[in-house]
N, C-alpha and C positions, 0 to 999 in steps of 0.2 A: 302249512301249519305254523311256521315264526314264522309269517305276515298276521297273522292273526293274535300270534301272541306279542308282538312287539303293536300290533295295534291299541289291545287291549293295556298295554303299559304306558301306550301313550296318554290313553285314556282318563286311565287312574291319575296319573302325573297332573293332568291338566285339573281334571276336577279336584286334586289335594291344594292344587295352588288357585283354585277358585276356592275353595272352602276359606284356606288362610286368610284370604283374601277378607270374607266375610266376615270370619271371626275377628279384623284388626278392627271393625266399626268398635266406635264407644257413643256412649253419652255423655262423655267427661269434657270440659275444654279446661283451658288457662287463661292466667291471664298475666302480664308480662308489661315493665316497662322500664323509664327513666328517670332516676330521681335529679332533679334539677336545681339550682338556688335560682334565686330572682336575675342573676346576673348571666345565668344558663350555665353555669359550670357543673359538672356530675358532684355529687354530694355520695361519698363513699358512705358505709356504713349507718347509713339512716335506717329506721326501724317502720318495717311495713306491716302493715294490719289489716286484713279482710276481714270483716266482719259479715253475719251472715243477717238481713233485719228480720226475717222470719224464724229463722231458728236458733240461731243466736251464735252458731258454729263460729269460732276463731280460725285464722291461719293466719300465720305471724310467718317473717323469712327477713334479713337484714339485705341493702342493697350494697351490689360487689362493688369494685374498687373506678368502676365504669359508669355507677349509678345506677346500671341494672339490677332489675331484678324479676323474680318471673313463681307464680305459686299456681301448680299444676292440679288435676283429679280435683277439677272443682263440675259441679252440676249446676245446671241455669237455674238461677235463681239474685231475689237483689240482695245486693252486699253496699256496704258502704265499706270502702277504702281507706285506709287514716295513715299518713305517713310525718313523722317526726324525726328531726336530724339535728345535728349541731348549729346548724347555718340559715334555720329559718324556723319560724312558727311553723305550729301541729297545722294541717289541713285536711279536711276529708271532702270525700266526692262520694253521691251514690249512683247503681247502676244499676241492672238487674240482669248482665251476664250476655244477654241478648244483640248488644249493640245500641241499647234505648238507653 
């Protein structure tokens, strides 16, 4: 009788940490990088802009003391990029989340 019940707890154990498991999928990605001057040095506190071209969604984040920077729970779709800093003209790139 406990072989059966500690089978049965195995059981559950496993399938709760398969579930977990399941439930961590999203639809969401980021997207994350370095802000740079023409000379390559990290450009602290420059102002980054995702903008959304179909929907029009903003996300703004400023880049850390590293240059990084990184804006999360975003869904594929194309954005265009715009980052402006002390130490260089505005630039924007577009993309459409995908890798394209």
């Amino acid at each position: 009788m406990r072989s059966k019940w500690q089978a049965g707890l195995l059981l559950g154990v496993v399938n709760l940490l398969l579930l977990s498991t399941a439930l961590a999928q999203s639809d969401r990605g980021a997207i994350a990088g370095t802000v740079l001057d023409s000379s390559g040095a990290a450009v602290a506190g420059a102002a980054v802009t995702l903008k959304g071209v179909d929907t029009g969604s903003v996300y703004k984040t400023v880049s850390s003391s590293t240059g990084g920077y990184r804006i999360s729970e975003l869904t594929a779709a194309l954005r265009e990029l715009g980052v402006d800093g002390p130490r260089f003209r505005c630039g924007e790139r577009a993309g459409s989340g995908n890798g394209k």
